[in-house]
N, C-alpha and C positions, 0 to 999 in steps of 0.2 A: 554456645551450647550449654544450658544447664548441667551443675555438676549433681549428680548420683540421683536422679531424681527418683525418688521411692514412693511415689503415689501408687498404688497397686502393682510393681510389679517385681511383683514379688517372685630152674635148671642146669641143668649138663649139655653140652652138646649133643644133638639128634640129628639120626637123618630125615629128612623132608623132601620130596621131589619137587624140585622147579618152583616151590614158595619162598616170595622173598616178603617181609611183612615187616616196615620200619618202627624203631619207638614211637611213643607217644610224640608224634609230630605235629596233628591235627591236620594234616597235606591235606588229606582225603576223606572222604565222607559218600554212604548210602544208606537211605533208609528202605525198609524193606515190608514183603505183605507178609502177614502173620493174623493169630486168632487173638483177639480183645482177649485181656485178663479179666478171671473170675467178678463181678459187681459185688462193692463190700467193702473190698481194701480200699487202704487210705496211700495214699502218699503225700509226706511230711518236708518240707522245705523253711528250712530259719532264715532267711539273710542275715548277713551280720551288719551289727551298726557301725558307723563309722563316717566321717566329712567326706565326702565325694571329691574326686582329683581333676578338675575341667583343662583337657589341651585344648590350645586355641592355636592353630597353623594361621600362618597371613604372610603376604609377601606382596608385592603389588600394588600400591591401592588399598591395603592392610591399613593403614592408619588410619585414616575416617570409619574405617569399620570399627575398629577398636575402641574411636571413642566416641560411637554411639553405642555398643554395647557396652563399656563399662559408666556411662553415663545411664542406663537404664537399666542398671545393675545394682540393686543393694548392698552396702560394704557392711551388712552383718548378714547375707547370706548362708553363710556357714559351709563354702567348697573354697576349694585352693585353684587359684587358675596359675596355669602355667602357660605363656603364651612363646610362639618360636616362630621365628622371622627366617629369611634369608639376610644376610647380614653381610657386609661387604668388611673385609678386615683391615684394612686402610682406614677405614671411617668409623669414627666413633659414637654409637648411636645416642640420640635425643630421645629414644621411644620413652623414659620414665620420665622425664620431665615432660613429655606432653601429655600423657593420662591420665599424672597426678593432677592434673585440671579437672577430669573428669571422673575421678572416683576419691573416696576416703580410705579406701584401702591401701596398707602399706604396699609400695611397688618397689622392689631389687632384684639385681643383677643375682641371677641365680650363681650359686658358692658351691664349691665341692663339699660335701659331705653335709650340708642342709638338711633338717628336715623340715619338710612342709606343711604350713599352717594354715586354718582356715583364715577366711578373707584376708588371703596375700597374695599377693600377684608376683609372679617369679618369669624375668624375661630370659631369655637364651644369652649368651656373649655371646660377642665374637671368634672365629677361631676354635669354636668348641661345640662339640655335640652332647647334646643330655640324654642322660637315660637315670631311669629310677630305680630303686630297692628300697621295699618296706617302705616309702616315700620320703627316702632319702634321696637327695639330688648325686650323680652321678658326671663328672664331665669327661667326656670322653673324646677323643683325638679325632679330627673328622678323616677320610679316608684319603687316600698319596692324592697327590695333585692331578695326576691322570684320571680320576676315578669322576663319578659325580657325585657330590655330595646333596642329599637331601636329609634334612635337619629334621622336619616333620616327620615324615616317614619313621625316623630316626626314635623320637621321640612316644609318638603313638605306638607305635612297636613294643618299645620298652614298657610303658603304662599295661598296655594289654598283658605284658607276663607276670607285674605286680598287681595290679590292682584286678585283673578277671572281669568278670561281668561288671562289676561296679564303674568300669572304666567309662568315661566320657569324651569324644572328640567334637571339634568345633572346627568345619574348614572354613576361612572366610576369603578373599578376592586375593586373586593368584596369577601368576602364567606359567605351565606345565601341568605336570601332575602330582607337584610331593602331596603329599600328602593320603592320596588314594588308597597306598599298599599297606600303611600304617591304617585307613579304616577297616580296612576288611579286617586283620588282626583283631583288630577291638570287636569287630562284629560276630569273628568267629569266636570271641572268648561269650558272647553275649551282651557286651555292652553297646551303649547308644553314641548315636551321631548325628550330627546336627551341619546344615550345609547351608550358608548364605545362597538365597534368591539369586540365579547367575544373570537374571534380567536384572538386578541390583547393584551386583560387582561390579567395579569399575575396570577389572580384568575376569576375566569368567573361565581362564585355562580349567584353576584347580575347582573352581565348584564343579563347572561341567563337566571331569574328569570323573570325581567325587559321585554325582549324581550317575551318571552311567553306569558304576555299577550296579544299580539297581537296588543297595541295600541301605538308604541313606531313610533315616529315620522322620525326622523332621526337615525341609527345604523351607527356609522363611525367610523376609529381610531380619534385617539385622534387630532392628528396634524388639523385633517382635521376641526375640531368642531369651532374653534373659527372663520374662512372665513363662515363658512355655518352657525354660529349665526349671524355674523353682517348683513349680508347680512338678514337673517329675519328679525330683530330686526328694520330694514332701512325699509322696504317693506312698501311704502304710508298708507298701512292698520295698519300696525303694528304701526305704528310711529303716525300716528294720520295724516298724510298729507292731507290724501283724506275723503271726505266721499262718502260715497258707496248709490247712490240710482239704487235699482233693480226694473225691471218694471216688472209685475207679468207673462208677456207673456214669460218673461228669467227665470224666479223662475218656469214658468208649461213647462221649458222645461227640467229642473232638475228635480222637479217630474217624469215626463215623463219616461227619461233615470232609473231613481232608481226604478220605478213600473218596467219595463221592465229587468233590470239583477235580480234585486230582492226580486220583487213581492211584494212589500211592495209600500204605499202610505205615502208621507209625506206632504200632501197637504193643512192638516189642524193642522198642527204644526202651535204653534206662529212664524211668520214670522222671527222678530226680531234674533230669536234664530238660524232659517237655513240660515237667514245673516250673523251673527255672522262664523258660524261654516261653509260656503262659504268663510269669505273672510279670517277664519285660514288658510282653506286649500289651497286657492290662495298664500299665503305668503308662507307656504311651499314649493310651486314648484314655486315659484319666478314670477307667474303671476300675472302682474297688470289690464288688460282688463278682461273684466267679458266675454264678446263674444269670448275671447280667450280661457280665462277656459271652457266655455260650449263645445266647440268644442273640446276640451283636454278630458273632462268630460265625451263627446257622443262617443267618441273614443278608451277610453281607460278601461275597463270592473273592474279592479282591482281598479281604484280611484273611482269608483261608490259604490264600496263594502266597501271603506275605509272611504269615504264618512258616507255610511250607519254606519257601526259601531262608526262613530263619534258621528250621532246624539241615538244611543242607549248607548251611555256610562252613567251609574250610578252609582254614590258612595254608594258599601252597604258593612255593616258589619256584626258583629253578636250581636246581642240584640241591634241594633242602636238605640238610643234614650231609654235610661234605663227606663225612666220615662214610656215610653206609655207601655213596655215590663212586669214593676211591674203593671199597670194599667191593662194591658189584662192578667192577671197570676192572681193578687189578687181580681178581680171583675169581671171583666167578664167572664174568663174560670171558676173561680171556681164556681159562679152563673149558669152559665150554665150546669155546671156536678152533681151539688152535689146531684142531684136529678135523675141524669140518670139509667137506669135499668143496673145492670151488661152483660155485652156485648150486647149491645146497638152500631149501628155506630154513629161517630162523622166524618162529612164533613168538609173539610176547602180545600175554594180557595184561592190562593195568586196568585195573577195577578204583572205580571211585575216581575218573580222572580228572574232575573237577575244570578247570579251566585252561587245562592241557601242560601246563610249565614239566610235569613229572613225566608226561611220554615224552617230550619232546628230548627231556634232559637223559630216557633213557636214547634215545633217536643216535643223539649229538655221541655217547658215549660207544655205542654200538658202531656207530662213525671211524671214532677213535679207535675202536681195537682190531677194527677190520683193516685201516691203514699201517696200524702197526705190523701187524700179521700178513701184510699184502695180500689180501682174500676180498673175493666179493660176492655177496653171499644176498639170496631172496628177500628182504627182512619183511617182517608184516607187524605191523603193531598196532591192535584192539584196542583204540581206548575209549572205552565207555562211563556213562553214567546216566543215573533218571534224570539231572538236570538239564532241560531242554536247551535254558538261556546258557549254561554254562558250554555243554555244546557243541552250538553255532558260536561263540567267542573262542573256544578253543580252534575250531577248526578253521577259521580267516587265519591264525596263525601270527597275529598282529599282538603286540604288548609295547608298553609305554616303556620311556626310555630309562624309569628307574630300575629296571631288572639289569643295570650294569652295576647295580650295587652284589648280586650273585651271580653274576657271569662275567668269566675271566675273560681281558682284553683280547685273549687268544681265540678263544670262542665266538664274542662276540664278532670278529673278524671273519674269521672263516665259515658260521654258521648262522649268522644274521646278517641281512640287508637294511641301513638304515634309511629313514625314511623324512627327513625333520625330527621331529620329538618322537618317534615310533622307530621299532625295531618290528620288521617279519623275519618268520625263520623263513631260511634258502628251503629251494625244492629238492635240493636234496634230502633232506631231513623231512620236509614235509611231506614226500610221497611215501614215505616208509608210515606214516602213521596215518589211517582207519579211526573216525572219530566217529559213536553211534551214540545213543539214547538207549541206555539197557536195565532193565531192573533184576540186580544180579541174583535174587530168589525164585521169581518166579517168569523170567525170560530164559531162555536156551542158554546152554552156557557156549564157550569155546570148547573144541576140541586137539585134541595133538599137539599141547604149545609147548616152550621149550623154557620159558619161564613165567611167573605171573608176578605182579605186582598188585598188593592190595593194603598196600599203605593206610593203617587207622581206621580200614572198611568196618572191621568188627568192635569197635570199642564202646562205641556211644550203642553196640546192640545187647541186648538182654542174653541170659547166656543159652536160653532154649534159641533163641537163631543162630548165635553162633555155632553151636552141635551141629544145626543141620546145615549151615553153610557150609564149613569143611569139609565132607565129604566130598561136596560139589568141589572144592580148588581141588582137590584129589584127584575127582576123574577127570577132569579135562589133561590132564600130564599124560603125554605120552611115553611109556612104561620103558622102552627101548631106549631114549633117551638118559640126559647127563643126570644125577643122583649129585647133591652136595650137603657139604655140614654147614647149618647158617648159626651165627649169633645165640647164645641162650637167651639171650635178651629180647630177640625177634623171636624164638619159639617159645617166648612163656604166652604170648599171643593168642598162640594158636593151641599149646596143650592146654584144652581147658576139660 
């Protein structure tokens, strides 16, 4: 195989009825209908410049991937890859001396406290998981021997909390799914991803895993991955060339097109944010004219949907944020029950439920305190959202086996069935949860609930929605009901 061939390819405490509303977590996500702002205004977005950070997952079958892409890879492209294997700790791996055949770029064994250079290639060890800060390499201990460890996942994760939109992932031939939970991460921050052809892979677990969720950016063989990075990576937007001023009569013509395929308003989203995620999508399909994209945009029914689904992406897990989880388990639900009449209902909305992990984890914990408390009690739990695919994936109740990286062996036991590489939740948890399709502005709300969950509903909204949202979590509470003090931290949220 030729090596590097570069021929083209190149407050205080308050009281709040029954709203629970976590930090900046990104779990959750709604966009909402609302009136187009005034035509005239500008909105202004810089990127910042800076060498791009490419993870490359591979496991399986990984090596020939690897070096066809860095064989048709330029080593003065100007991005750092950082590539992460599964790696057996017994054995010592050969991956740098095989590559160095195939690329000019320097390849090491990633070092604690490294920082990352353009055109270096940085492999995983063994024995160790990476994570990044400010693009410093991080090694970090992989989880008890009980646990599973996914290194990918591991990795993309961490990239997505440093590097944000700028973030780049690369899944190539696999068996399982690491890597999956680590795209969506990067997805939800905005960044791009990139999935070897699973008709290509010589194992197809992790693309086809990858691909399913639906938000994978580029699907190509392999050859073809490094011409269709540079070429992003160059795009005026991507690179920091340009900055982008949209003038709001271009921004209500996107509105416009996205209420019309799919009925949804984004019109009082923070601007900044549908810049952002306008001019990823621009870089994607190699457009630099913003009047070019809208006409591509009004044109084409499938980018309006891709569009859409970009800005509903949310990173959620299960029991995200331990802390607020032991908070609402040891204080608030158990305050709230310990006094309940046996079979008694218990209401709970969760707004923005995205792919289900946050009902199900309030399901599981609502579980727990009713056993402790020896109570058995109505429960119903609402959980909604506009996005249709998310859903029907929430509601089969099925998730891949790396959610034992947040959910305790305990749990997993008693409130999952496994399945091969698949976990469903038991039906006991599963009938207590009501999965709908709702658009929480302008659909009916809930009535009478005894708590609500709306996790990062309000953040990405402008603050004239959010005024009028509140109200709405207000009246659905039933008045008679529990009264608690939550967090100042979760009520700077909501006093706006």
């Amino acid at each position: 195989m030729p090596k590097n061939q570069k021929n083209g390819h190149q407050g205080k405490h308050k009281k709040i009825r029954r709203i629970v509303a976590a930090d900046n977590d990104h779990s959750s996500r709604e966009s909402q209908n609302g009136v187009p702002a005034p035509e005239g205004s500008e909105v202004v977005c810089s990127p910042e410049v800076d060498f791009p950070i490419v993870a490359i997952g591979a496991s399986a079958g990984g090596l020939e991937a690897l070096e066809v892409f860095f064989s048709n890879m330029p080593s003065d492209a100007n991005m750092a890859f950082v590539v992460i294997q599964h790696l057996s700790p017994k054995h010592k791996s050969i991956m740098g001396l095989l590559l160095e055949k195939h690329t000019d770029m320097k390849i090491q064994v990633a070092e604690d406290g490294v920082k990352l250079k353009p055109n270096h290639v940085y492999l995983n060890p063994p024995e160790k998981n990476l994570a990044i800060m400010h693009k410093v390499i991080c090694l970090m201990e992989p989880p008890h021997i009980h646990s599973l460890n996914l290194p990918i996942d591991y990795f993309f994760q961490s990239l997505s909390d440093d590097q944000g939109e700028r973030s780049i992932c690369i899944i190539l031939s696999g068996t399982g799914t690491d890597g999956t939970k680590g795209l969506r991460a990067i997805k939800g921050v905005g960044g791009v991803a990139m999935v070897q052809d699973e008709k290509q892979a010589r194992y197809n677990g992790m693309p086809s895993s990858a691909i399913g969720t639906g938000l994978v950016d580029y699907v190509l063989p392999v050859e073809d991955m490094p011409k269709t990075l540079i070429r992003y990576v160059r795009h005026p937007y991507v690179e920091g060339q340009r900055k982008s001023t949209i003038s709001q009569d271009k921004l209500n013509r996107i509105f416009m097109a996205t209420r019309h395929v799919t009925g949804h308003d984004f019109s009082h989203y923070k601007k900044n944010t549908i810049c952002r995620r306008l001019q990823r999508r621009m870089a994607v399909h190699q457009i630099e004219d913003i009047d070019d994209y809208i006409r591509y945009f009004q044109q084409t029914p499938i980018e309006v949907r891709l569009f859409f689904k970009d800005m509903l992406i949310g990173v959620t897990n299960f029991f995200r944020d331990k802390n607020a989880f032991e908070f609402l388990k040891e204080t608030v639900l158990w305050e709230m029950l310990k006094d309940r009449p046996y079979g008694s209902n218990l209401r709970i909305w969760v707004a923005g439920c995205a792919t289900g992990e946050e009902a199900y984890s309030i399901g599981i914990v609502v579980a727990e305190v009713m056993k402790a408390l020896k109570i058995s009690l109505n429960v119903q739990i609402f959980a909604t959202d506009i996005d249709s695919e998310a859903i029907a994936f929430a509601r089969a109740g099925i998730y891949p086996q790396n959610i034992s990286a947040d959910v305790s062996d305990d749990r997993l036991t008693n409130y999952f069935s496994k399945d091969n590489d698949t976990y469903m939740v038991k039906k006991e948890i599963r009938q207590m949860v009501v999965f709908s399709e709702q658009n929480i502005i302008k659909d009916p709300p809930f009535s009478k609930l005894d708590l609500i969950s709306c996790r990062n509903v309000l953040i990405y909204m402008e603050s004239t929605l959010q005024k009028k949202l509140i109200p709405i979590l207000h009246y659905t509470g039933d008045s008679r009901n529990y009264e608690a003090r939550w967090y100042h931290r979760m009520l700077n949220m909501l006093a706006i």
